[in-house]
N, C-alpha and C positions, 0 to 999 in steps of 0.2 A: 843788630848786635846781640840784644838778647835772646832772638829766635838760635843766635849760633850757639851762646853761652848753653843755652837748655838741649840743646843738640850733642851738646859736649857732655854734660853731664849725664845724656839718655848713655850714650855709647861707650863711656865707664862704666855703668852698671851692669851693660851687657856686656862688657870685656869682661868683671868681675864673675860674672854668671858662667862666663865660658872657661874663665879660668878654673874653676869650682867644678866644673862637668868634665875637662879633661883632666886633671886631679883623681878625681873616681877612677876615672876610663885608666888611668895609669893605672892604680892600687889595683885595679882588677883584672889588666893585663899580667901585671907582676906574680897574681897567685898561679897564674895559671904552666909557670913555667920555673918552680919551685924541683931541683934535682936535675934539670936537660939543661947543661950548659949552653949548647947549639943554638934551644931555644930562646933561650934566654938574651945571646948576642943579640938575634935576632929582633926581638922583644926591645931591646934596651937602645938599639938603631931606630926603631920606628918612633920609640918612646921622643928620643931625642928631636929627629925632624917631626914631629908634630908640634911638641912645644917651640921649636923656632919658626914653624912656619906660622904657630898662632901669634907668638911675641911680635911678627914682623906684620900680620896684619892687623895686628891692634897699632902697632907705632904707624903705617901708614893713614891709617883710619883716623886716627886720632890728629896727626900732621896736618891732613888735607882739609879738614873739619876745623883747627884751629886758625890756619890762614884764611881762611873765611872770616873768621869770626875778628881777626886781628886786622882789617883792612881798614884805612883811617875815614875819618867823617867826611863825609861829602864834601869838595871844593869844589869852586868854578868847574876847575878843569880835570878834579875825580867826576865830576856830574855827567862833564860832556863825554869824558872815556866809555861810559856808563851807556853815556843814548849810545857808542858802538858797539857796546855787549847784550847778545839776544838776551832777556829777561825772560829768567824759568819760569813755567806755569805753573800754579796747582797741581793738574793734570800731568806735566813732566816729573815734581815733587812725589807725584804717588807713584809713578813708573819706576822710580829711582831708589824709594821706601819697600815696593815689591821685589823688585830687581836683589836688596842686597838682603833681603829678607829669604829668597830663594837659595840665594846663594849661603847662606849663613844654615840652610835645610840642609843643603847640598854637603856642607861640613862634616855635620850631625850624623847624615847617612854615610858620612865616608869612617866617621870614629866606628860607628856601630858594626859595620860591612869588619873592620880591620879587631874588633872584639869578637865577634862571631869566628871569626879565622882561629882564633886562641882559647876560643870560649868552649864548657864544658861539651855543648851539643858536637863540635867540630870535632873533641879530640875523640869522644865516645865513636863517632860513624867510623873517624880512622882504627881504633883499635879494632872494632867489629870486623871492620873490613880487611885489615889483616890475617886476623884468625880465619877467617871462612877463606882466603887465601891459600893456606896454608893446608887448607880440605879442599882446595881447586875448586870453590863455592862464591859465590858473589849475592849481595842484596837483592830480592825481589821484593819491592815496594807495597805495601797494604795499607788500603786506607785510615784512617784515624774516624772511627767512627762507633768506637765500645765494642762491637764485632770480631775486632783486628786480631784476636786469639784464636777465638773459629775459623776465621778466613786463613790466616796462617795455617792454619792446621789441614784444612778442606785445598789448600794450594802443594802442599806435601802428599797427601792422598793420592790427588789425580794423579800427579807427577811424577813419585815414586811408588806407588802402590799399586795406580789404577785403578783407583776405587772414586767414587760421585757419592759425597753427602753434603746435602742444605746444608745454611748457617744452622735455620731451625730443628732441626733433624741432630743436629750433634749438641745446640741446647740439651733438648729433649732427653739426648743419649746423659748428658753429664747430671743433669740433675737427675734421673732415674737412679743411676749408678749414686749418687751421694745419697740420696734419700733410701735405699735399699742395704748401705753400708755406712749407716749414719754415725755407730759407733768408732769406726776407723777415723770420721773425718769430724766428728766435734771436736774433741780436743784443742783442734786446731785450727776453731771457730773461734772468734772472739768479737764482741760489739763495739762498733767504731768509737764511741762514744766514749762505753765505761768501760773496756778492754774485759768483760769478765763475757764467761762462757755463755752462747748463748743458748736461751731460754726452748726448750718443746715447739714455742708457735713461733717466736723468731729463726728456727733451722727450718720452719716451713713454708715462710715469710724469703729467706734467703733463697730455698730452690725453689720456689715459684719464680721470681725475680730473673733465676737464670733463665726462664723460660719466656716470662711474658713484657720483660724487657730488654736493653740494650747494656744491662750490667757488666764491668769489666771482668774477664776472665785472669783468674795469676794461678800460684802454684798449685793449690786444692785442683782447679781445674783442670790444670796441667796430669794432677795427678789420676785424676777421673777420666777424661780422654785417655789416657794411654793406654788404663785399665781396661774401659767397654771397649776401646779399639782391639786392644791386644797388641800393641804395635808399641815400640820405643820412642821417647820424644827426648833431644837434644836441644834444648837451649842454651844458644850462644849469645855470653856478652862481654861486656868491655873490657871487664876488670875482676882480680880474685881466680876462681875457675876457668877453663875456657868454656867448658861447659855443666851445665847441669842437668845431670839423662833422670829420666824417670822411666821404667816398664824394660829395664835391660834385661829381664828374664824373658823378654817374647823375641821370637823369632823374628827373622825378615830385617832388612835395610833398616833407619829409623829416622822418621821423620824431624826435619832440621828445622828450627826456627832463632830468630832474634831477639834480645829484650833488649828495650832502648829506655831507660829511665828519662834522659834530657832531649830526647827530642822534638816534643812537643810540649808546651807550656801547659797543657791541659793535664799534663800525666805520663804514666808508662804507656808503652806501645811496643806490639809486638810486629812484625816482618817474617815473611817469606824467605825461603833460599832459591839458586837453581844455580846449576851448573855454571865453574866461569870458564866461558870459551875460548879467552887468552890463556890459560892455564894449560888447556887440551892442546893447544896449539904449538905452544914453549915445549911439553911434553914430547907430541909427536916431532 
C-alpha cells in the first residue's frame, strides 16, 4: 500500500514537470506564428490536441496507479484470489519503469520534432528556399566546418566560372588582399571583446588566423573575395534583402551563395547554390 502511495506521488511530479515543459513548448510555438493567421490555426490545433492528449494520459496513469493502490487488505479469500494472480517480479518492475520511461522519450521527441517544424531554423530554410526559387536556384548543402564560406565560394567557381581554387589558396587570396588594403578594411575591424578598432598586431593577428586556421569567413571576407576574384558575390537570405551583392562592378555571371544564421547551433553558415531542375523543367 505504501509502495503504491509513493508511486502516486513519483507520477504527480512527473505530470507537474511535464505540464511545465509543454507550457514552454506552447509559448514558443505561439511566437513563432505572430501575423500568419494560417499559421496560427494551425498552431492553435496542434496546441490544443497535445494538451488533451497529455491531460488524458495523466488521468489514465494516474486512474490505473490509484486502483492499485486502493485494493482492500488481504482476506481469506483476497489471499486465495491472489495465489491466482501471477506475482510481478523485480525484473517485470524494471521492464515496465523502462517501458514507460521510453515511451515518455518518445513524447519529448514528438514536442521537439512538432517545434522544429515552426521553429526559427524551419522557417529560415523555407524562406531561403523560396527566394533561390524564384532565380530557378535550389540549396547545394556545405558542410559546417569554419570553411563553409571558401567552400561556398570554390563550389560557385567550378560551376559557374570554371575555375579550381583550394580552400587554402582562397585563404591566402583573402588575407593578401586585406593585409595590402588594410586601410579600406580596418574601419570595419573591431575586437570581439571591447568592440574598439583593432590595434597594428591584432589586424596581423586577424589575417594570419585567416590563414593558418579554420576562422569563420562574413562580410569583410565576402568583400575580399569578390575583390582578388574580380567576380560578383550574391548572398541570399531569409529575411530584409533578397540579397546582398558585393563586386557588382565586375563582369561575368555572379557567384550565388546562402547565409543561414539559425541553422546550426554552433553559428552562421553559409551554402552553395545550383541549378533547380524542376524549375527548367516547369519552364520547358
Amino acid at each position: 500500500m505504501e509502495d503504491q502511495l509513493d508511486e502516486i506521488t513519483t507520477i504527480e511530479i512527473r505530470h507537474r514537470k511535464e505540464k511545465k515543459e509543454l507550457q514552454a513548448k506552447v509559448q514558443s510555438l505561439k511566437k513563432t506564428v505572430k501575423g500568419d493567421k494560417t499559421k496560427k490555426k494551425e498552431v492553435i490545433a496542434e496546441i490544443n490536441k497535445l494538451e488533451t492528449e497529455l491531460e488524458e494520459r495523466h488521468k489514465k496513469e494516474l486512474e490505473n496507479c490509484k486502483e492499485l493502490a486502493e485494493e482492500p487488505e488481504d482476506t481469506s479469500e483476497n489471499i486465495q484470489i491472489q495465489h491466482l494472480k501471477p506475482k510481478v517480479t523485480k525484473a517485470q518492475r524494471r521492464r515496465d519503469k523502462k517501458l514507460q520511461q521510453e515511451r515518455d522519450q518518445a513524447e519529448q521527441v514528438r514536442l521537439q520534432e512538432i517545434e522544429n517544424l515552426h521553429g526559427p531554423r524551419n522557417i529560415e530554410m523555407k524562406n531561403i528556399s523560396l527566394r533561390l526559387k524564384e532565380k530557378q536556384l535550389m540549396l547545394f548543402s556545405i558542410p559546417s566546418d569554419g570553411d563553409c564560406l571558401y567552400k561556398a565560394v570554390s563550389h560557385q567557381l567550378e560551376t559557374i566560372r570554371e575555375k579550381s581554387f583550394s580552400i587554402m589558396e582562397l585563404r591566402n587570396k583573402v588575407a593578401k588582399y586585406i593585409k595590402e588594403n588594410k586601410t579600406e578594411f580596418l574601419p570595419f575591424m573591431s575586437h570581439p571583446d571591447t568592440y574598439e578598432m583593432l590595434t597594428d598586431d591584432e589586424f596581423e593577428d586577424y589575417c594570419n588566423n585567416i590563414i593558418n586556421s579554420k576562422s569563420w569567413g562574413g562580410q569583410l571576407e565576402i568583400r575580399a573575395l569578390s575583390s582578388c576574384l574580380r567576380c560578383p558575390i550574391h548572398v541570399i537570405q531569409a529575411t530584409g534583402p533578397v540579397s546582398i551583392n558585393q563586386g557588382d562592378e565586375y563582369d561575368g555571371p555572379p557567384l550565388i551563395i546562402t547565409y543561414h544564421r539559425h541553422m546550426y547551433k554552433l553559428g552562421e553558415h553559409y551554402n552553395s547554390t545550383k541549378m533547380n531542375t524542376e524549375c527548367l523543367q516547369d519552364v520547358s
